[in-house]
N, C-alpha and C positions, 0 to 999 in steps of 0.2 A: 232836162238832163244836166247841167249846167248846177239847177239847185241841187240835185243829186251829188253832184262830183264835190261841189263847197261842205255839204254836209256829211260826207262823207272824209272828206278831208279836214276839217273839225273832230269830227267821233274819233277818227284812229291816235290822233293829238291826246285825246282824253283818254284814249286807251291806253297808249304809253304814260302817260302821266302819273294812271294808277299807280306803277310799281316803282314811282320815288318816292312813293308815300309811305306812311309808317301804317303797319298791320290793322290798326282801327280805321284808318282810310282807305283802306282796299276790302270791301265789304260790299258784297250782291246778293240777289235774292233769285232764287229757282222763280219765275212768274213769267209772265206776258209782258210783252214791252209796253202794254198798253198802261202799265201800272207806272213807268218811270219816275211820274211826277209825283207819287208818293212815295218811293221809294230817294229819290233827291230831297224831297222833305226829314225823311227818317234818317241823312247822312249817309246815303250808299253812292258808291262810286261806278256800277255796272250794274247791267240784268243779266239773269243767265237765265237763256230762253232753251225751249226743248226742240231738238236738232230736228225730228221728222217732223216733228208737225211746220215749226219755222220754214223751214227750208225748200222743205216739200219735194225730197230729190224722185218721187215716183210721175210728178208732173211740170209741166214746162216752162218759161222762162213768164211767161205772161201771169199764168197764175201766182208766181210767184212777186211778182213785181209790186204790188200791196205792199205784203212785208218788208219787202227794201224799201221802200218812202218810206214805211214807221221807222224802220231801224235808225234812216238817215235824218231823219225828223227828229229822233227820240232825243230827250234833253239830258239821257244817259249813252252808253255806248254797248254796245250787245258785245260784252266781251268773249261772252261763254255762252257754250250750249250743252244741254244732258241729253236723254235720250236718244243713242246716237241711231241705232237699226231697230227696228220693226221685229217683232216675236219672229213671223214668218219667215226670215232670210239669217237661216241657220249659220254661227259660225264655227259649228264643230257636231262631231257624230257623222253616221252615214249621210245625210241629209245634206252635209255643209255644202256651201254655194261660196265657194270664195270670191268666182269672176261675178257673180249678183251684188254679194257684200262692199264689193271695189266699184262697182259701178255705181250704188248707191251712194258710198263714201265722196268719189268724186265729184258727182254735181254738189252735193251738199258743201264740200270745202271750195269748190266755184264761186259759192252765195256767197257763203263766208268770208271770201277774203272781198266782192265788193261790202261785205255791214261791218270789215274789220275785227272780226270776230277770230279770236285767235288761240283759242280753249274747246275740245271737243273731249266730252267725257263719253269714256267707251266704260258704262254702266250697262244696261242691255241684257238684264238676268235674263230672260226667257230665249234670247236670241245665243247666248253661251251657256247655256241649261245641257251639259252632258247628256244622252239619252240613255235610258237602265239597260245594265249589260254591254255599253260600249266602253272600251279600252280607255281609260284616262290617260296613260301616255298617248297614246295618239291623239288625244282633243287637245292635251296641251301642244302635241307637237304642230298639230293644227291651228291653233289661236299664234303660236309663235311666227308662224309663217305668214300667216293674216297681219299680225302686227306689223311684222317688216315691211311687208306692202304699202298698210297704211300709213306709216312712218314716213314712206317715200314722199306720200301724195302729201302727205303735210307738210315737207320741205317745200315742195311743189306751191302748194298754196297758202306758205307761213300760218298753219295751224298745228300746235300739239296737242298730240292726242295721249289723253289721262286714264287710265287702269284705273275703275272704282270697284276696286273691293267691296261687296253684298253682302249681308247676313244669309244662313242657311233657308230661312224661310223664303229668298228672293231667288238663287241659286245654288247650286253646289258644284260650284268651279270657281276659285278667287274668292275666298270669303274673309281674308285677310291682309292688310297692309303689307306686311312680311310676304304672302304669296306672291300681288302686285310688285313689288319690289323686286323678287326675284325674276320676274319673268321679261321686266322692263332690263334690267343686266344681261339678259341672255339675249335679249333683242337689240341693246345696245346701237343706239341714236339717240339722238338730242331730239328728236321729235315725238318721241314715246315718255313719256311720261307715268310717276301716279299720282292716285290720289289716296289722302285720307278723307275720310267722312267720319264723324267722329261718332256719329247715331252708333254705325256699324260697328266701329271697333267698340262702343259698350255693349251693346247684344254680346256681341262675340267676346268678349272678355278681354278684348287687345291692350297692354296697355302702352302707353305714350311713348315707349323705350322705341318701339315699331318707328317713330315717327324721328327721332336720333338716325336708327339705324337705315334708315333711307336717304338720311341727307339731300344731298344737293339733287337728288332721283325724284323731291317731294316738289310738285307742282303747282297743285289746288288741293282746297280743303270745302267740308262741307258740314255744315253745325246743324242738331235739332238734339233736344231731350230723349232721355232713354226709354223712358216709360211706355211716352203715346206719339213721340214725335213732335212733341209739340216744339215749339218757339222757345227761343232762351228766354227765362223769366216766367214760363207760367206756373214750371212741377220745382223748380228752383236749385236745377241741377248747376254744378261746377264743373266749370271747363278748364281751370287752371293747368290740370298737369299737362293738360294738353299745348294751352299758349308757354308754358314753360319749354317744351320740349322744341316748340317753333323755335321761339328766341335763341335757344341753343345752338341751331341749326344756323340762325341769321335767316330765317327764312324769308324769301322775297316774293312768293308767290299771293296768291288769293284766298278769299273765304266766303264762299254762298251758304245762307239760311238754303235751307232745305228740307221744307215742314209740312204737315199736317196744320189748316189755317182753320179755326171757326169763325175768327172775325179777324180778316186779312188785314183791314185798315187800321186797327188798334195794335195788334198785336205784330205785325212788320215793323211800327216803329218805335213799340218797347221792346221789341224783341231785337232791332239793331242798336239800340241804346244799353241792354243788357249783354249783348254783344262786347262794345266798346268798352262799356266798364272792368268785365274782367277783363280784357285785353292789357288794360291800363293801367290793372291793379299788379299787372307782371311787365310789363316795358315801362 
């Protein structure tokens, strides 16, 4: 236990640390912790690991206790988690389950605040997937009401929770930064958050202006090529207007790869090298 508490008291150090660093030192990767040490080699400052599977809020303190040794262990800091709910535990249409969705959310930011972890992306196409012929005012009115709850629990347990705006093929509710945006203002807390992902807003045709007009609402970011997904550097896509639009802002928040991998080992760390380069080509 003891090692536990040191190592856990170390990680949240490195977690804070992140955000006095400049935009190309605050760089993670969507992966398993088990990758850290490659991902330290490739110059990343965090992993961001996926919330249901990490966390495991459907089983108990034991099973989950694995994970907390790697986390505490980990020679990076689990700053962040994606995936936040399970397709099955609706949060809107007739189905929705909000006291199921809160209960899940809760153990999960329990874990959380022992790995330090202090970013939950409420991504989850399937689980805020509108169902055909249900009232979209009422699903939004319904995710707004979900937020604020969640909102609660993340003061509760020093976790913001991030809006990731989806492209239409993933959902059809929130498929844009401007949407996210608006619904984080109407939720209004410091613990709700969005995000951009920069994949989605080129599907979607968004451009960077989205990411001005969110300002200080903008939390985390999430980078991959437009084409296939792939990693910065393989299809030779430009990211600029987007680090332009950060800078703008001052932005202080984060930036996880978040890819489609044929070969994780090479291409995580040209792909965080290619990262850093435009970065640097605009700071």
């Amino acid at each position: 236990m003891k090692k536990i508490l040191l190592g856990l008291i170390l990680f949240l150090s490195l977690s804070l640390s992140i955000y006095s660093q400049d935009l190309a030192d605050r760089i993670g990767v969507c992966t398993s912790v088990n990758n850290a040490p490659l991902l330290k080699q490739a110059g990343c400052s965090y992993v961001e690991i996926g919330i249901n599977n990490f966390f495991m809020p459907a089983q108990n303190d034991s099973a989950f206790a694995a994970n907390l040794k790697s986390a505490t262990e980990s020679v990076l800091p689990v700053s962040a988690g994606n995936t936040f709910f399970p397709g099955n535990i609706k949060l809107v249409g007739p189905e929705a389950n909000i006291d199921a969705a809160l209960r899940h959310a809760d153990i999960a930011m329990q874990r959380a605040k022992q790995t330090g972890t202090h970013i939950f992306v409420l991504g989850s196409g399937g689980a805020r997937r509108i169902p055909e012929g249900f009232d979209a005012e009422k699903a939004m009115d319904q995710f707004i009401e979900l937020c604020k709850q969640l909102a609660l629990l993340g003061e509760k347990y020093n976790v913001v929770i991030v809006i990731e705006p989806l492209r239409k093929q993933e959902t059809n509710f929130i498929n844009t930064v401007r949407q996210g945006t608006e619904i984080v203002r109407k939720v209004n807390h410091p613990n709700l958050r969005v995000l951009a992902d920069f994949y989605h807003m080129a599907v979607e045709d968004e451009d960077a202006q989205a990411i001005i007009e969110a300002g200080e609402l903008l939390y985390h970011c999430h980078i991959a090529e437009e084409a296939e997904r792939t990693s910065p550097g393989i299809k030779g896509d430009d990211f600029t207007a987007y680090f332009k639009a950060l800078k703008s802002i001052n932005y202080k928040g984060s930036l996880s790869l978040e890819c489609n991998w044929k070969n994780f080992e090479q291409e995580v760390i040209s792909g965080v090298a290619e990262v850093k380069r435009q970065i640097r080509s605009i700071y």
